[in-house]
N, C-alpha and C positions, 0 to 999 in steps of 0.2 A: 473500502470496508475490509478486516480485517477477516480472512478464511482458512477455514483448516479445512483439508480437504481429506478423505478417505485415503487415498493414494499422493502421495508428493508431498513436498514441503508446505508448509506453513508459509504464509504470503498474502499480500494484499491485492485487493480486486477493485475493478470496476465498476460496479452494477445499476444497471438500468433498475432503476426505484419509480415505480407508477405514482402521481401526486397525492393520488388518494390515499397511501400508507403513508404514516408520518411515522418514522422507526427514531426513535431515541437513541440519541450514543450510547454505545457498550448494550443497543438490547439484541437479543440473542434474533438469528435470523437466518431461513434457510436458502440458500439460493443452487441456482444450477450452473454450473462452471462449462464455459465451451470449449467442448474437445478442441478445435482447431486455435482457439488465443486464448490461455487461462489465465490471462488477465483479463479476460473480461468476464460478469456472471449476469444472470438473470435473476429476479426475485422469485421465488419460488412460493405460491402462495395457497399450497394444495394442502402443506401441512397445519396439524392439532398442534393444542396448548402441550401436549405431554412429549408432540418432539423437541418444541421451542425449549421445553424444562431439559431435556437430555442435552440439545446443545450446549445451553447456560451450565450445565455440570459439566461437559467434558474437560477432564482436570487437565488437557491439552494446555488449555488456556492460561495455565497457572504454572506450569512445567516451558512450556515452549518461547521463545523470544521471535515475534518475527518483526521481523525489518518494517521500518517506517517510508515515510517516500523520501525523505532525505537520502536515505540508502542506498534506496530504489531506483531512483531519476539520477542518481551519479552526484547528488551532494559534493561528497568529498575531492571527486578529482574536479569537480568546477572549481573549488575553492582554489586547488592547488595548481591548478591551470592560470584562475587569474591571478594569483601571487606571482606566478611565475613570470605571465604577462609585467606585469608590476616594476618587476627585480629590473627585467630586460629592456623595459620600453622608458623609465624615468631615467637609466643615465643617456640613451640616446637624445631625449627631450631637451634633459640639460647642454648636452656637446651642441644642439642644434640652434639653443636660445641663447646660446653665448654671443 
């Protein structure tokens, strides 16, 4: 899930989601982030319709870019890792199937 938080960057989260809420993508939702891993959050289910409505306004949302997991779990240097892999291990293969 996708969090802005009061303090710190814009970032995505974890959250333990009880079965019983079925949250729609992109619907606005309040949760509680843990001090010690803020990757991970809590649902938060103590709040009214007129916080969910503040949420879904905050022009954060529309101003802010935050990173997807691709970004987040290292995408880019896996890729670049196993290209790399690639480069170095296909002319060994060949020197050794000759």
């Amino acid at each position: 899930m996708k969090v802005l938080p009061s303090s710190g960057p814009p970032r995505t989260a974890y959250v333990l989601l009880p079965t019983r809420y079925g949250i729609q993508r992109n619907a606005p939702a309040s949760v509680v982030l843990d001090p010690a891993n803020p990757d991970v959050a809590v649902l938060d289910d103590r709040v009214d319709a007129a916080v969910l409505a503040a949420i879904a306004a905050d022009p954060r949302w529309a101003t802010v870019r935050i990173p997807g997991r691709f970004l987040r779990q290292g995408g880019l240097a896996v890729i670049i890792a196993f290209a790399a892999g690639l480069i170095v291990s296909l002319p060994l293969w060949i020197l050794l199937l000759r």
